[in-house]
N, C-alpha and C positions, 0 to 999 in steps of 0.2 A: 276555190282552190285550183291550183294549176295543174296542169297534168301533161304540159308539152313537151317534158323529158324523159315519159316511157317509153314515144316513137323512137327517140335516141338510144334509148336502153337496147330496147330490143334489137334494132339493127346491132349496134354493136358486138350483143351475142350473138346473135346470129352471126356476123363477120368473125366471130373467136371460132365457135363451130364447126365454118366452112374451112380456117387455116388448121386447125387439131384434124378433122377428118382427112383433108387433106396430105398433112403429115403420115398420117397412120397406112394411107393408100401406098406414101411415097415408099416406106420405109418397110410394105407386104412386098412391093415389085421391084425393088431393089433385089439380086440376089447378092448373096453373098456366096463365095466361092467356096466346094466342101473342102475338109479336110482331103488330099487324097489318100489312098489307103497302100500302103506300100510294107515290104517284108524286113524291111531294115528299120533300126530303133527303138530305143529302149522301150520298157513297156512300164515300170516303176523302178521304182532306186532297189537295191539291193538290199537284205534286210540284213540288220546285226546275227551276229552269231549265234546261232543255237545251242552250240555245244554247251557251255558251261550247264545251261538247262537241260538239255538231253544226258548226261552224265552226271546228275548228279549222286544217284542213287549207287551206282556204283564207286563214286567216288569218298562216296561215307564212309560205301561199308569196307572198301581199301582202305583209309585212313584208321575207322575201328579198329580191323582187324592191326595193322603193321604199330598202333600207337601202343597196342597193349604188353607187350614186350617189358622186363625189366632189363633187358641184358642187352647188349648184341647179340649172343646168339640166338636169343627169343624174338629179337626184332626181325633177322634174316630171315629165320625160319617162319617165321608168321606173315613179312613177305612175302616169299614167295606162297605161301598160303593163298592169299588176297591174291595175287595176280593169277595164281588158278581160279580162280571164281570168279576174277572178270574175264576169262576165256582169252586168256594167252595162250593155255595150254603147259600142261606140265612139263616138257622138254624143253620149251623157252621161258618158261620159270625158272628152271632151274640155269640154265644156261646163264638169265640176267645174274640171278642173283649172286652165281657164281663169282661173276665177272665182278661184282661189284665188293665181296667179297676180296677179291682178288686185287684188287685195285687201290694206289696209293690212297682214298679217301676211307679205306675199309678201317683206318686204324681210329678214325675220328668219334667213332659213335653211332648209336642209332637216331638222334636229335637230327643228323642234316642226312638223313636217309632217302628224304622223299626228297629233297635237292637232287643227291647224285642220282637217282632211280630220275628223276625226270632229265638230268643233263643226259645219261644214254639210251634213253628212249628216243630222245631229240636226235640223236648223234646217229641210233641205226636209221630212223626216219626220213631224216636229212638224205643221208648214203643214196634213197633211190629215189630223190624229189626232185622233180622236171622242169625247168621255167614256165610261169605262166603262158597258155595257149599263144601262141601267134597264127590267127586264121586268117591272115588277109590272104585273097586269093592271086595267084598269079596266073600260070595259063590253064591249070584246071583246079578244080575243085579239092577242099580235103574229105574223107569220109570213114565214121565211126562207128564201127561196127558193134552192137551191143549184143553179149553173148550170157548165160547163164541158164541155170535149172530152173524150173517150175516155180512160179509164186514168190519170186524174191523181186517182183517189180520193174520189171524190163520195160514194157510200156508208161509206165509211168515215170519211170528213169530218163526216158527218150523226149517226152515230153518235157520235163524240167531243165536238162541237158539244152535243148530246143530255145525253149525260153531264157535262159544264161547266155546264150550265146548272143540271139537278138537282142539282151539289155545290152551289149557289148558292142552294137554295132552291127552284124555278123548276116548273112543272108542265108536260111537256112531250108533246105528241103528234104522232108522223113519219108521213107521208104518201106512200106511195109512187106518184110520178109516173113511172115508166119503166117504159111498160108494153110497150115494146118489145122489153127484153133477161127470157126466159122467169121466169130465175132473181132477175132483179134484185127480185121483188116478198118473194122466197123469204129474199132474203139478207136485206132489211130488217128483216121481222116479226124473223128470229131475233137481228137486234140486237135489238131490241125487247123482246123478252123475256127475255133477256142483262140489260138496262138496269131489268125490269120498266114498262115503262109501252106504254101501246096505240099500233097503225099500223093505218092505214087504207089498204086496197090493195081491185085490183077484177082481175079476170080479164086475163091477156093480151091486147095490143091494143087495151085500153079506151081511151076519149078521154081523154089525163091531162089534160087542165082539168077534164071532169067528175068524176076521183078527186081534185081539189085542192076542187073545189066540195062533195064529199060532206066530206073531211075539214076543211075549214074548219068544216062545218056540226057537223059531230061535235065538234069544239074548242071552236065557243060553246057547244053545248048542255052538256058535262062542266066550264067553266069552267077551261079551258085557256089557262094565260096564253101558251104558245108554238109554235107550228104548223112545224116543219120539214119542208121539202119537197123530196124525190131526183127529181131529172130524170135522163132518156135523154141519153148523149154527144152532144153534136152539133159535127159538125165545121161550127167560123167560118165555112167556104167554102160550107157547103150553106145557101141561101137560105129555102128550104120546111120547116129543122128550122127556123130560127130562128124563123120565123116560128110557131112550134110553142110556142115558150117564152113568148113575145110574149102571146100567147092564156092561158099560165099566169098570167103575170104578171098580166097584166089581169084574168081570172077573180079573182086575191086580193086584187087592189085594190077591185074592185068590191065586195066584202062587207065586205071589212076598214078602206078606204079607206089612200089613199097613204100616209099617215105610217107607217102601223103595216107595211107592209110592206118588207123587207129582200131585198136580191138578192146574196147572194154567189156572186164567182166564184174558182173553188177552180181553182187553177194548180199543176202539177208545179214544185219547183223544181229539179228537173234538166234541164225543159224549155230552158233558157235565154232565148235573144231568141225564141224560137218562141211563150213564152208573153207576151209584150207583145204580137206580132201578133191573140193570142185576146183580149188583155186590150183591145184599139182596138174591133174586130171586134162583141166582145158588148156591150161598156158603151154602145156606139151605138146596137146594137138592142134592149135590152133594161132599160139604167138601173142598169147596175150600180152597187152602193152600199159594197163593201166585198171586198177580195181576204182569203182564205185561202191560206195559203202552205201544202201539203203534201211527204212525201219529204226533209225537211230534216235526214238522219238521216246526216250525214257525210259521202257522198259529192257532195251536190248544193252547185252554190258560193252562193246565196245571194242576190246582188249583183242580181237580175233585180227584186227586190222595189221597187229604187230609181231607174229610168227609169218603171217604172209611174204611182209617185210623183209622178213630175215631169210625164210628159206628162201624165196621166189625169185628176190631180189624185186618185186614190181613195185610200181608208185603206187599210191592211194591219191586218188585224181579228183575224187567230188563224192560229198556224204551228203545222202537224202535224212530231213527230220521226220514227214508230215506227208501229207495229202497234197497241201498247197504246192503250186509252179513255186511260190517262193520259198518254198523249205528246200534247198538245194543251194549249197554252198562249195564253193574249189577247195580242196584239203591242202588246212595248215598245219604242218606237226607241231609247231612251237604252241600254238592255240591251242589241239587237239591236247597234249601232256597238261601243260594248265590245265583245260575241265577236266582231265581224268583224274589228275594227282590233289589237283586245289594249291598246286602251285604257285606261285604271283611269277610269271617268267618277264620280262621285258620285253615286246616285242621289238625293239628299237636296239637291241643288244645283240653283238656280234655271235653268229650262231655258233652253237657250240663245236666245239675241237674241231676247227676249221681245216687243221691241216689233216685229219681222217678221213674226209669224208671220199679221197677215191681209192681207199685201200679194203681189199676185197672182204667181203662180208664173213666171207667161211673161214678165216682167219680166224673171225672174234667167236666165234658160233659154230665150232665147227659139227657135223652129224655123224 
């Protein structure tokens, strides 16, 4: 028997061996180039709407309530029922229902009820809605001051806030103002570097205008197009905090000047009427420019978003659902009355009574 083709054999593997090991070395000492790490871009797509599911509980028991009517006037009156219980508030209950009442489609029936009740929802909603953000920066930075009471979410608001704007493109740096609660400067950084991008914080107790004043200055010098800033809780009633925010405020105007600075006030919305009181309260002392609606995550009815509306005249700017960076959504009214009402609106359709929307609010609503 021959056996002269196992020297063959063997070399051969051995020659496959040496080119595979070979390979493996080539392709350890290759580097390959990292990602670099940078504060701009998106971080995942945006998620579909939440609302219809965060509303929907309130939206039953509205429907419930205003279907069980034999009459019009059992329908009206059972209206505005329902819309006190989703925390409109009785004076803007009655105010709607008034009007709706009052108004050419009032002869038609309780059947296209929940139609017209959503077309002047839309229509006072519309009245104070702002074109979507434009943050590109020019030669300084924009910055957003977050203001509100105890436990309605302010850090976590700034955080989500944060992260919208990076999916958007947006270069952002948080500034932590609450230098009163130990942890609060603790909790920010680590959104912060959660999010990858820089916070500027200073020791407990520091004067937050002067951490709003270093972190402004660190925003122009890095060419920061967005400065967001966590304030200390302060309760409406206490005179000497607000006066506290007042001095924030001020400090970012003064660098940044008025235009470019934004003041929102971030409200529970399971607070109910309690957060209109804050919403009167702050916008007087300090300019608010814009509500965030936070806790909108099923349990809370919603309805509080639209006496603000109407008295304050303010936008509703972004409604938190959840915990998650991505439960945080820019506020749509036309969407928003769909989840509430269970409307089917169009979003593709011309918004309603186009020609109202810059005729003044106290007109229709008057106090």
């Amino acid at each position: 028997m021959e056996l002269g083709w196992i020297p063959l054999a063997v070399l051969s593997l051995g020659f496959a061996g040496l080119v595979g090991s070979g390979l493996v070395l080539w392709f350890k000492r290759k580097k390959i180039p990292a990602k670099a790490k940078t504060e701009v871009g998106p971080l995942r797509e945006e998620p579909r709407s939440h609302l219809f599911s965060a509303l929907r509980r309130t939206r039953e028991r509205l429907r419930e309530i205003w279907l069980g009517g034999d009459s019009d006037d059992d329908a009206f009156g059972l209206l505005e029922e329902a819309l006190v219980s989703a925390d409109v508030g009785a004076e803007t209950a009655s105010q709607l229902v008034k009007r709706l009442r009052s108004s050419e489609l009032g002869a038609r029936g309780a059947r296209t009820l929940g139609r017209r009740l959503a077309e002047e929802l839309i229509r006072v909603l519309e009245q104070n809605r702002r074109p979507s953000w434009n943050f590109t920066r020019t030669d300084k930075p924009k910055a957003v001051v977050m203001v509100g009471v105890n436990g309605v979410g302010k850090t976590t608001s700034v955080a989500k806030l944060a992260w919208w704007l990076r999916s958007h493109g947006h270069r952002v740096l948080l500034v932590a103002a609450d230098t009163f609660r130990a942890a609060a400067g603790e909790q920010l950084e680590a959104w912060a570097e959660r999010l990858g991008i820089s916070c500027v914080r200073h020791q407990a107790g520091a004067d937050p205008a002067a951490v709003v004043f270093d972190g402004l200055q660190a925003a122009q010098s890095r060419q920061m197009d967005v400065v967001i800033v966590d304030t200390a809780g302060r309760l409406h009633s206490k005179q000497h905090l607000v006066e506290e925010l007042r001095k924030i405020v001020r400090t970012a105007q003064k660098q940044l000047g008025e235009d470019n600075v934004e003041v929102f006030l971030v409200i529970d919305a399971t607070n109910g009427q309690n957060a209109v009181v804050q919403a009167q309260v702050l916008s007087q002392a300090v300019g608010v420019t814009g509500v965030c609606l936070t806790k909108l995550d099923g349990t809370a009815k919603g309805g509080v978003v639209i006496p603000i509306a109407i008295k304050f005249g303010l936008p509703i700017r972004f409604v938190g659902f959840g915990e998650g960076l991505q439960d945080w959504e820019e506020f749509d009214p036309r969407a928003f009355v769909s989840a509430l009402l269970g409307e089917e609106l169009d979003p593709k359709a011309e918004r309603v009574v186009p020609a109202e929307l810059g005729h003044s609010e106290a007109a229709a609503f008057p106090t």
